[in-house]
matplotlib code that plots the C-alpha trace (Angstrom):
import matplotlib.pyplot as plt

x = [15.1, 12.7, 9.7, 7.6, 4.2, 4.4, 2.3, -0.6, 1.1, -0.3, -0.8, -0.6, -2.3, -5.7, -7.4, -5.1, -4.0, -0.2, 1.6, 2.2, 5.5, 7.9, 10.8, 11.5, 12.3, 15.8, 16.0, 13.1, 14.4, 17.5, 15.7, 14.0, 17.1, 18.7, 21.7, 24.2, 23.6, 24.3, 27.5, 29.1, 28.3, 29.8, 33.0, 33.6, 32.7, 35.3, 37.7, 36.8, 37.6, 40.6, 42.1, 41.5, 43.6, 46.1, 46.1, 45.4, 48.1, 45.3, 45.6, 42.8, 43.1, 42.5, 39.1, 37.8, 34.6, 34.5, 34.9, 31.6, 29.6, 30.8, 30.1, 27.0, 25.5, 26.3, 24.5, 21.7, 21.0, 22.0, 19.2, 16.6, 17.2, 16.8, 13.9, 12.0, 13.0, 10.9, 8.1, 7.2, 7.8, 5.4, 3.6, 5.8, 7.7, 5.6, 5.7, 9.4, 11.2, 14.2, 11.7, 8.6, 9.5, 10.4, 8.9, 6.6, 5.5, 4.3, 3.0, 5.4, 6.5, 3.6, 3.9, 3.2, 6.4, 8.1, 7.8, 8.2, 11.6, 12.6, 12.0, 12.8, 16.5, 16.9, 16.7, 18.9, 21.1, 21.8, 21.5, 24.5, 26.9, 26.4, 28.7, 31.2, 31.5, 28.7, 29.7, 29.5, 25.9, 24.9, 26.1, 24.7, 21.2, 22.4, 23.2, 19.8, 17.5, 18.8, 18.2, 14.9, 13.7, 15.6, 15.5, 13.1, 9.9, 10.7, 13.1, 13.0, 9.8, 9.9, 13.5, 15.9, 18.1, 17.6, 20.5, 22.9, 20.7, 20.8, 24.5, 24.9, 24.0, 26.1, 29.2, 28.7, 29.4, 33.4, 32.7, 31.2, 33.6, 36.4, 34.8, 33.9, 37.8, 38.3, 35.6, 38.1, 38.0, 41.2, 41.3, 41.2, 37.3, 36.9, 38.4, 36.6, 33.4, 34.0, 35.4, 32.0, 29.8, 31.3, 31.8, 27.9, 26.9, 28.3, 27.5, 23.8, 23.6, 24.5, 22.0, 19.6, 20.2, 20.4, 16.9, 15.5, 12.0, 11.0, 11.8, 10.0, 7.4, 7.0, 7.3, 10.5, 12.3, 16.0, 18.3, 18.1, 14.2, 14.1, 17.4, 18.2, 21.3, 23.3, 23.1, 23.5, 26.5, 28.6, 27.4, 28.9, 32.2, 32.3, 31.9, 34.7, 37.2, 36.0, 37.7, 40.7, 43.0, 41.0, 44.1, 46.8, 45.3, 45.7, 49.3, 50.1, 48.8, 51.8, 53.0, 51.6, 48.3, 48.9, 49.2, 46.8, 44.3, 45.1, 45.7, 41.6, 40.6, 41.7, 40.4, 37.1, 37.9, 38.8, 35.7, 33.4, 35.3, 34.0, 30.5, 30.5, 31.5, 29.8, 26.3, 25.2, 23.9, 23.0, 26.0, 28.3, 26.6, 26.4, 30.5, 30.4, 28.0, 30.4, 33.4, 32.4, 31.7, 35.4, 36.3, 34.9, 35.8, 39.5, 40.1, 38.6, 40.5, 43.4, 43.5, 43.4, 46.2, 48.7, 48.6, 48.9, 52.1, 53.2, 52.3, 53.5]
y = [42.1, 40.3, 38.6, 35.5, 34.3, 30.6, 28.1, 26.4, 24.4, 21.3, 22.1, 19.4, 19.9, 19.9, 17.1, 15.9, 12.3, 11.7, 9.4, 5.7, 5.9, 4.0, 4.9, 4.7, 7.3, 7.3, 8.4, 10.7, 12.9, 13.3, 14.3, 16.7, 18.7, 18.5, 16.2, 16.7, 20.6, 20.6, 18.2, 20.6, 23.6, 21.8, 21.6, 25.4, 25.4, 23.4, 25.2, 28.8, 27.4, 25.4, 28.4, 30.8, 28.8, 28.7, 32.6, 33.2, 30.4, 28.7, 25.2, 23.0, 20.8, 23.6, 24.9, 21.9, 22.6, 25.6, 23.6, 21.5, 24.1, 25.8, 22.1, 20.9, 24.7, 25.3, 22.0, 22.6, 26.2, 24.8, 22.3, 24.5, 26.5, 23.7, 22.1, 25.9, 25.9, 22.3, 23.8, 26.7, 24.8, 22.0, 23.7, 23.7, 20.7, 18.3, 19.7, 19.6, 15.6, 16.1, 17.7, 15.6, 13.0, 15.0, 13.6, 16.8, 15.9, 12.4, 13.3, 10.9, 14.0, 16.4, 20.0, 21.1, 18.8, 20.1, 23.7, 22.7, 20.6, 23.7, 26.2, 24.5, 23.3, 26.7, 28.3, 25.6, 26.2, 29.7, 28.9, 26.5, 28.8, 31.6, 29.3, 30.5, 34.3, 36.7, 37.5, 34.2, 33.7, 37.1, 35.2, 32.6, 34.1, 36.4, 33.0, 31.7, 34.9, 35.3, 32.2, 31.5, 35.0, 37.1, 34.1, 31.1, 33.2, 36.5, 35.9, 32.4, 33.1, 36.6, 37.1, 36.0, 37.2, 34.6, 32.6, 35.4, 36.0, 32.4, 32.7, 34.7, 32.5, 29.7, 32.0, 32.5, 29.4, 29.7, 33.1, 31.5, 29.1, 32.0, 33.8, 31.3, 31.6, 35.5, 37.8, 40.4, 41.5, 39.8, 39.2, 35.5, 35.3, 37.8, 35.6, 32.5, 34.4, 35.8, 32.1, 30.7, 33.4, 33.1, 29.5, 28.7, 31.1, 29.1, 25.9, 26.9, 28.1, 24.7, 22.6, 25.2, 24.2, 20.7, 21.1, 23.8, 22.2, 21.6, 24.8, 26.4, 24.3, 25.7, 29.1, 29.6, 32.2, 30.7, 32.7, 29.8, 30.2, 33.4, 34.6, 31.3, 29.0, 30.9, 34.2, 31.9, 30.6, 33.4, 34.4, 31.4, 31.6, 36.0, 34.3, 31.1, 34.1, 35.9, 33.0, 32.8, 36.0, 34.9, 32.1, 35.2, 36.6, 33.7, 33.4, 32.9, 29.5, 28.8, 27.7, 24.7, 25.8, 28.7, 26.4, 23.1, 26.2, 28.0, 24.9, 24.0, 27.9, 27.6, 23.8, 25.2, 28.3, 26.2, 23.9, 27.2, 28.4, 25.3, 26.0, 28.9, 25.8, 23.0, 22.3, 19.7, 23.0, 19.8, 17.8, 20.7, 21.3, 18.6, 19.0, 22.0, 21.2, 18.0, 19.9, 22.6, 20.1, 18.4, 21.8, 23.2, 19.5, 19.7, 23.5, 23.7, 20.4, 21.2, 24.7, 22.6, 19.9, 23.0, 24.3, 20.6, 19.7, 23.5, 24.5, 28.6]
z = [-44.6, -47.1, -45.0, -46.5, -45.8, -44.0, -45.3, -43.7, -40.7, -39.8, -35.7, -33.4, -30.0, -29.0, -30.1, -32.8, -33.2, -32.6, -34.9, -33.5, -31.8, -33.2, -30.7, -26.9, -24.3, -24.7, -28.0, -27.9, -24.8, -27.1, -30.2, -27.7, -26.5, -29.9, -28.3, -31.1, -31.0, -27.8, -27.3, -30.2, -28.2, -25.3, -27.2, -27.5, -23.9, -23.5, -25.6, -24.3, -20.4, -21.4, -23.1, -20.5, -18.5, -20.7, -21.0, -17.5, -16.4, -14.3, -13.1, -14.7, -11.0, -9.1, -10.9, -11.4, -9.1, -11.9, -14.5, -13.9, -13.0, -16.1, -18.1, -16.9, -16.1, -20.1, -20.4, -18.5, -20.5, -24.1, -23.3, -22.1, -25.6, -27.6, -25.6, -26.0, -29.5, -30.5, -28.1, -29.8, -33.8, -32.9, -35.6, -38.7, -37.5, -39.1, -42.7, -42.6, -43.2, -40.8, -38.3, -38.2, -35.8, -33.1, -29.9, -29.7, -33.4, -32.6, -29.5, -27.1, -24.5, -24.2, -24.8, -21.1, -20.4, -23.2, -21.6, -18.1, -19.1, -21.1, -18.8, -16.0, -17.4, -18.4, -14.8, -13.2, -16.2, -15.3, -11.0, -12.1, -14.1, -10.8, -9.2, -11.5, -12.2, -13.0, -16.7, -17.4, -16.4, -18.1, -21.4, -21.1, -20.9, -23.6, -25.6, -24.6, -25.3, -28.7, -29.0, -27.7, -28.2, -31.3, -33.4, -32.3, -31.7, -33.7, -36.6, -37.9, -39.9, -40.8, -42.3, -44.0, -41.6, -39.1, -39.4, -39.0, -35.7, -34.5, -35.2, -32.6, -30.0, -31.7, -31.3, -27.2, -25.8, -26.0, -24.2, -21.4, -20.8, -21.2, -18.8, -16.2, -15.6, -16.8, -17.1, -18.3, -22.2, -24.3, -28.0, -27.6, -27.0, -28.9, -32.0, -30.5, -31.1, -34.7, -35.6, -34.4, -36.0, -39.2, -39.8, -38.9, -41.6, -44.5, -42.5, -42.0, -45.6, -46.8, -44.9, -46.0, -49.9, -49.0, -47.0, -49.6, -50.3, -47.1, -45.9, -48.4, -47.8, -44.3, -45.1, -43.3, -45.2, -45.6, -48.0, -50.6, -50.9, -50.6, -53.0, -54.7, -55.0, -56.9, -55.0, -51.3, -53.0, -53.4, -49.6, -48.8, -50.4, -48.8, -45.1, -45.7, -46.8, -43.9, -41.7, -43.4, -41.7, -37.6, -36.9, -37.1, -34.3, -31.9, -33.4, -29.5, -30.0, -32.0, -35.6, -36.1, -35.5, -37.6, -40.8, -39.7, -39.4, -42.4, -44.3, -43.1, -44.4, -48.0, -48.1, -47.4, -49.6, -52.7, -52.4, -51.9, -54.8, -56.7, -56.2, -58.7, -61.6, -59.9, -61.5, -58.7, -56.2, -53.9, -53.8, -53.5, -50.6, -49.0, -49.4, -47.6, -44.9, -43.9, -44.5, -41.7, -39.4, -39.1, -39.3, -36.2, -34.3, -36.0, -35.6, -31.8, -31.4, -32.4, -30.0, -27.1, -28.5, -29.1, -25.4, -24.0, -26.3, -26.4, -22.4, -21.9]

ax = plt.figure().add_subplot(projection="3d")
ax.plot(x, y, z, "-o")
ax.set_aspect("equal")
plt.show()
């Protein structure tokens, strides 16, 4: 694990002047609980709760009161996360483009309400999901420690193997909708989990590259800073072909996702592939960072489509 110095950050809090706001509450509160992370997270909720039914033979009618304490407890914790996540990086938020205009930047939601919002959506989070089963909950705060904890406060800045740390509380979510209807162990979950570890890994990697300078800039130790392009390229390609044997194992789900899925792995495969004759680093990254996302929306998408069409 290779550790960097961070650079100076430029704190704001006591007695600094926040930028003029140039946006209103709306879209602030959403830049505040990271509302695209979270709806994306919502959809392997989703997923994970839909397919235990499926498995289970469970009618979705009949848990629907589990179903929305499942959603909007998952909701509730996902937000907390992401709310504690801009709390504590109000520091090295503002040297970094995609980051400095986050409400707790420019000073348009305070930092005590930042932390109150984030602890306090956390526990009602958690309060929800008890409504459901046990295991569930116990994810979720397993999902929200790594998080908040493993990778926010301890990892992000030290390592270079943060992402693989935040990738574990990327890949939870289907697990906690699984196991809002089954707490028992089953290989499905268990897939949902590796699919969602490994895909962010080459997904993270590529925004990384794309967002190299600023993240050097605030000494946040990213493979690409740290190792280089060339060398977080071929980690890249090792974690697409990773993906590519995961939709055999869900084979129950039937042939045509079988081949839509694999079809999806060796499209990503080929374009990872590319990388290693590609001279644009940048571009081809960008390719790979838009690629993964219509592949997590298509493949998670298409899980649920089979078992409406294909019902067992």
């Amino acid at each position: 694990m290779n550790k960097i110095e961070p650079a100076s950050p430029n704190v704001v809090g006591e007695g600094s002047v926040p930028k003029k706001r140039t946006t209103n509450l709306l879209a602030d509160f959403k830049a505040l609980i990271k509302i695209g992370i979270v709806n994306s997270n919502l959809i392997t909720v989703f997923t994970g709760f839909w397919l235990a039914l499926y498995f289970t033979n469970n009618s979705f009618l009949a848990n629907l009161d589990v179903f929305l304490f499942t959603m909007i407890g998952s909701t509730f914790v996902l937000i907390g996360a992401s709310v504690l996540n801009n709390w504590y990086d109000v520091d090295i938020d503002p040297i970094m483009k995609r980051t400095k205009s986050r409400p707790t930047v420019t000073g348009a939601i305070s930092l005590n309400t930042t932390l109150f919002i984030g602890i306090g959506s956390t526990l009602l989070g958690l309060i929800l999901l008890l409504n459901t089963t046990v295991a569930a909950t116990v994810i979720a705060f397993i999902g929200w420690f790594t998080y908040v904890i493993l990778y926010t406060v301890w990892s992000k800045r030290k390592y270079t193997l943060n992402t693989e740390i935040g990738c574990i509380s990327g890949a939870v979510p289907p697990l906690i909708g699984w196991a809002a209807i089954s707490p028992e162990l089953h290989i499905v979950p268990i897939i949902l989990f590796l699919i969602m570890f490994i895909w962010q890994t080459p997904h993270f990697l590529a925004l990384a590259m794309k967002n190299h300078d600023q993240y050097k800039a605030a000494g946040i130790p990213m493979l690409p800073v740290v190792y280089g392009f060339e060398f977080t390229k071929r980690q890249i390609i090792v974690y697409i072909a990773c993906l590519v044997p995961l939709p055999f194992f869900l084979s129950a789900l039937g042939t045509t996702f079988l081949v839509i899925a694999t079809t999806l792995n060796i499209g990503w495969l080929v374009i990872g592939l590319a990388g290693l004759f590609i001279k644009n680093d940048l571009k081809w990254a960008n390719v790979v960072f838009f690629y993964s996302l219509n592949y997590l929306l298509i493949l998670f998408g298409l899980m649920v489509l089979v078992t409406i069409l294909n019902p067992l």
